[in-house]
N, C-alpha and C positions, 0 to 999 in steps of 0.2 A: 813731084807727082801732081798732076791735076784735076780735081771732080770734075766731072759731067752737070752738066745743069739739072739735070736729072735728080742726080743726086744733093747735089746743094739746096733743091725744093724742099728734098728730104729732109736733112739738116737745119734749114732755116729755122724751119717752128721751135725747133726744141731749142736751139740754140735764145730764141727770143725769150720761150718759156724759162731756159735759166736764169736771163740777166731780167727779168721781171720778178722771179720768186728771190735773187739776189737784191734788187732795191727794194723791195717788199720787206726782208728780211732786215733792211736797214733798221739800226736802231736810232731813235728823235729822242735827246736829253733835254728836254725844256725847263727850263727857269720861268718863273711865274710866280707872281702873287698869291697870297692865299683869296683874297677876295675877288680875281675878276675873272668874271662868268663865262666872258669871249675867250678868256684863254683854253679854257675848261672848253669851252665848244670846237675851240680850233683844234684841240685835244683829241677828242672825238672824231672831225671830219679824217683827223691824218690817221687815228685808227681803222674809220672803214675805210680808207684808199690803203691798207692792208702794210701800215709803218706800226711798227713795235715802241713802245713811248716808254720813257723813265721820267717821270717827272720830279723835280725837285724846286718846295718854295721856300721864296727868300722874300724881305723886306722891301727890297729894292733889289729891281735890274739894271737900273743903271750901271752899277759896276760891273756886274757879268756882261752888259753887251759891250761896255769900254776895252774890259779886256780881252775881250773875243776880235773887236777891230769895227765897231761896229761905230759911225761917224756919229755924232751927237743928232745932226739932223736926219739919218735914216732910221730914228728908233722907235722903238713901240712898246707895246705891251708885253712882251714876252721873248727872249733869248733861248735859241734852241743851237745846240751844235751835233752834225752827225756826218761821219768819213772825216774829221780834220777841217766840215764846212762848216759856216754861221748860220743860219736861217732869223732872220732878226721879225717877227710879227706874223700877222697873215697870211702866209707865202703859202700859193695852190697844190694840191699834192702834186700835180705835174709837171710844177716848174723844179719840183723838186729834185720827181726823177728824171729829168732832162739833167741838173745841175750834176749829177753824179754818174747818169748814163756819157757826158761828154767830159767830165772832170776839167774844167778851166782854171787858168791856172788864175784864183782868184779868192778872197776873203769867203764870200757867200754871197749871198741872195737876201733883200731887203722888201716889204711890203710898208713903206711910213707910214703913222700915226695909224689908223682903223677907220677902213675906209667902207662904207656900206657895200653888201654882196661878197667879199672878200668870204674866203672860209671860218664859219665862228662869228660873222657879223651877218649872216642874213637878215632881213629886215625885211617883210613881208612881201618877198620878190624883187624888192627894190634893188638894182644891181647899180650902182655909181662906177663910173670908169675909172681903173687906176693901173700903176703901174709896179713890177715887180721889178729891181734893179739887181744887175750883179755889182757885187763889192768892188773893187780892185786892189790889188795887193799896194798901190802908190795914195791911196786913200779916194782914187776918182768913183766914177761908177757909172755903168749906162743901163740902157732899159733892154729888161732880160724879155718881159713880156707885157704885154697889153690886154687889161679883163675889163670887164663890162660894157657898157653903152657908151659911146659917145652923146655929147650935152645936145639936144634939139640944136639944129644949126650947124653942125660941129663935124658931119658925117663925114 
């Protein structure tokens, strides 16, 4: 049987409004420190982009994002895992729901070190250009997406 285009306009919206209140519904387990502020804020932004958080802190993340798959050099401040993903630092609510709305077959999504303008690092507007990588399941990794300015020159 096949809908009418008609009908499928029909369908569309709701269909979108489900897998929107579906990744919304996601729940974010983050690991974190007691003491830093940014994760706490990163906290925050992925509440109002409308993710559900369970946080739990530890002394050290290092070992949570080692054994999540997380390469020593794409690591940060904070290890979040959500669907079976990693989410290793900063990572924008959107790259998030793109990582789950298309499910790759892949570790997760990585933001290095804390990079200014990231989510939780605002800095008085200041947006520094950086990139978000997906994992790879062979330990590789490329770039998921591309946020802020490029450097004066750089365009």
């Amino acid at each position: 049987m096949m809908f009418s285009p008609r009908l499928a306009s029909v369908f569309a919206p709701i269909a979108l409004m489900a897998c929107a209140q579906a990744v919304s519904a996601s729940v974010l387990e983050v690991a974190k420190t007691p003491w830093c502020g940014c994760c706490t804020a990163w906290i925050e932004r992925m509440q109002q982009a409308g993710f559900t958080m369970k946080v739990r802190e530890v002394e050290d993340t290092s070992p949570v994002a080692a054994a999540a798959g997380v390469p020593a050099n794409l690591r940060s401040c904070h290890t979040t895992m959500v669907e079976g993903y990693v989410i290793e630092g900063h990572v924008p609510a959107e790259d998030i729901r793109r990582l789950l709305a298309e499910r790759p077959d892949a570790v997760g999504l990585a933001v290095p070190g804390m990079p200014l303008g990231s989510p939780g690092m605002e800095a008085g507007g200041r947006k520094d250009r950086y990139q978000t990588v997906l994992i790879m399941r062979d330990g590789r990794h490329k770039v998921w997406a591309t946020h802020g300015l490029a450097p004066a020159g750089q365009e």
